[in-house]
N, C-alpha and C positions, 0 to 999 in steps of 0.2 A: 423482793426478788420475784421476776414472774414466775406463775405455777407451772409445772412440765405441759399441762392436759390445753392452761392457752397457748405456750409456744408452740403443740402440736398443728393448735385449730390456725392458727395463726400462717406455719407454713402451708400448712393443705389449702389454705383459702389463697396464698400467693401462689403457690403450683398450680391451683384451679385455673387463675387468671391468666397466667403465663398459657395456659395450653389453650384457652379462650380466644386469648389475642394473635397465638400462630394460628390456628386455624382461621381467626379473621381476617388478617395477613395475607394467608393462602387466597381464601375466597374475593378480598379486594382486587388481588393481583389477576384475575382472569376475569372477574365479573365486574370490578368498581365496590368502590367506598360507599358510592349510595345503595348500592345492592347488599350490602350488610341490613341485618334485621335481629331482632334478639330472638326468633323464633325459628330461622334460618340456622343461626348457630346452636341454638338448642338441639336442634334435628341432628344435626352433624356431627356434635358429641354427644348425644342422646344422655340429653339435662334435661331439667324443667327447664321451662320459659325463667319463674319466679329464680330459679338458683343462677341463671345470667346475668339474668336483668340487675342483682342482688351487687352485682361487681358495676354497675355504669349507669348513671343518673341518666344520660338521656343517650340519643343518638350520635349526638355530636362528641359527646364526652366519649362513646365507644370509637367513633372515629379518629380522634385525636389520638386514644389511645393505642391505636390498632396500626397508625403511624410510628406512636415510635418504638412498636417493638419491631418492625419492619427496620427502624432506623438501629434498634438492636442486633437484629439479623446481619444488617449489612455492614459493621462494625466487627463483629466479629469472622466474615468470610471474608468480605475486601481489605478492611481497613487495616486490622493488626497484622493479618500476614504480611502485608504490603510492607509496614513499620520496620520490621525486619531486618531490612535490606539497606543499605546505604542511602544516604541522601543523594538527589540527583536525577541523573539519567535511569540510572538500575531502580529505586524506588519507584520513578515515573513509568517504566513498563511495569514493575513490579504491581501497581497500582489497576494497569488496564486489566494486564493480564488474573489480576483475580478477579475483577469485574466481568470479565468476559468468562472465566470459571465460573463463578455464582450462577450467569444465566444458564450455561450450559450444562449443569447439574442438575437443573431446575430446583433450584431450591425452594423458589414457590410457584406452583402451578402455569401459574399467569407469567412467567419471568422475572424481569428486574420489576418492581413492585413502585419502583418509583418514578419508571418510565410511563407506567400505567395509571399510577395515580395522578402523574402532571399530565396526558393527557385528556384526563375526566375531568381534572380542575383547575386549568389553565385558563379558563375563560370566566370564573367565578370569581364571588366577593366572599370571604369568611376567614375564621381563625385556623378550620382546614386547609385550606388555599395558601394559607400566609406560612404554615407548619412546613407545607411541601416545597414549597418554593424557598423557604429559608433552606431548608437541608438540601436541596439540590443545588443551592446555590453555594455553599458551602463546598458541596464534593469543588466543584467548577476552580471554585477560588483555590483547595487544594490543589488539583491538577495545574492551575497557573503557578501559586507559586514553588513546586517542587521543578518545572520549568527554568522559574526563575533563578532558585539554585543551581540546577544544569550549566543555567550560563554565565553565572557570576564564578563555578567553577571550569569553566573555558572545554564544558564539554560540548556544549555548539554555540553555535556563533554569535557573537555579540548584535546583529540585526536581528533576529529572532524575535516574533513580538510573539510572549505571552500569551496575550490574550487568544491569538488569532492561533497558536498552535493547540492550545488547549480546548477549544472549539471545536476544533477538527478532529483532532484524539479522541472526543466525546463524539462525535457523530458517526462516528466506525463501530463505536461499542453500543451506538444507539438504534443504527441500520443492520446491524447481526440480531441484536433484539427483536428489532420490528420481518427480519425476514426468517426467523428462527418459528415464532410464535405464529405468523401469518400464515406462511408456505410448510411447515415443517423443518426445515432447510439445514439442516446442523453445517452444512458447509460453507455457512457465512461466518459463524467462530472461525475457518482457518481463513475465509477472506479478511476478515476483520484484522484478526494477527498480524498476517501480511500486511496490509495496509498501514498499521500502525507501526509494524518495523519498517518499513520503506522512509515512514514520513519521518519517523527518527533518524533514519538515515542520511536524508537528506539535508537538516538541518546540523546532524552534527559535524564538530570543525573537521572531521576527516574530507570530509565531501566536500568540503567549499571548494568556491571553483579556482582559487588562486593555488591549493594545496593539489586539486590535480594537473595543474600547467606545469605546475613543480615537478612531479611526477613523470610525465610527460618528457620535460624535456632534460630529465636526468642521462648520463651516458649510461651505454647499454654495453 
């Protein structure tokens, strides 16, 4: 049975790392992944260097891991609230709409953390590269198939592609991002909103255009 005095050392060395790796998080998200340094986050939580370095073999090893508490973060703000909610259409706003909270909270300095990290290492070869791009790719595929559910449950319309709506959906919550951090702008959260209610709108079976001819020419 372990002794109390190691499970003590035990947790304080995993709460050490956890408060390491937000702050590396933070710092990725406004400066980049390459801008991490063990001597940089030493300063920051005002560590030794040696008691950093002591949790991450090299720099890549910090980077990786500095990803997926990032990917911890965003698991817990976007993802489970989202969960919540019904499958479908209401998950799939449910889904933006926490996305577009997270940035507008600033949860990490720099914003969405992984808007920022794809584009530092979009253009790279490595196991960081390949981390980022799985997990974004990932969100993407969710966002398609909670879509897909939408219209296998005849909440809009059986043309609807997929792919090409969940693209779009992502580029509203991507351009509030980039004009939020760029300009200051917090008014692109309510463009963003708007946008993605419209385009929902659009798409679902209420709005097609044969349901309002319907309408149209009901007697009055």
């Amino acid at each position: 049975m372990p002794q109390p005095t190691v499970l003590y050392h035990t947790d304080q060395a995993s709460n050490t790392r956890r408060e390491i790796l937000r702050t590396a998080a933070d710092i990725a998200s406004a400066e980049g992944l390459e801008g991490l340094s063990i001597g940089r986050l030493a300063t920051e939580l005002n560590m030794s260097k040696t008691g950093v370095f002591a949790h991450f073999g090299s720099k890549e090893h910090l980077q990786l891991a500095t990803v997926d508490a990032a990917r911890q973060t965003f698991m817990e703000q976007v993802v489970l609230p989202a969960l919540a909610h019904p499958r479908g259409v209401r998950r799939l706003r449910a889904m933006l709409d926490s996305w577009i909270g997270y940035v507008e909270r600033i949860v990490f300095r720099g914003g969405c953390f992984f808007a920022a990290a794809s584009a530092e290492f979009d253009s790279r070869r490595g196991p960081v590269r390949d981390e980022i791009a799985k997990l974004t790719r990932a969100w993407m595929l969710a966002l398609q198939e909670e879509i897909r559910v939408a219209r296998s449950g005849r909440e809009i319309r059986a043309a609807v592609d997929p792919v090409q709506l969940a693209f779009e959906l992502h580029a509203y919550v991507q351009e509030a991002n980039w004009a939020f951090k760029l300009f200051n702008d917090k008014s692109a959260f309510r463009l963003a909103r708007c946008a993605i209610a419209r385009q929902i709108r659009l798409v679902s079976r209420e709005s097609a255009p044969g349901k309002t001819r319907e309408r149209k020419n009901q007697p009055q």
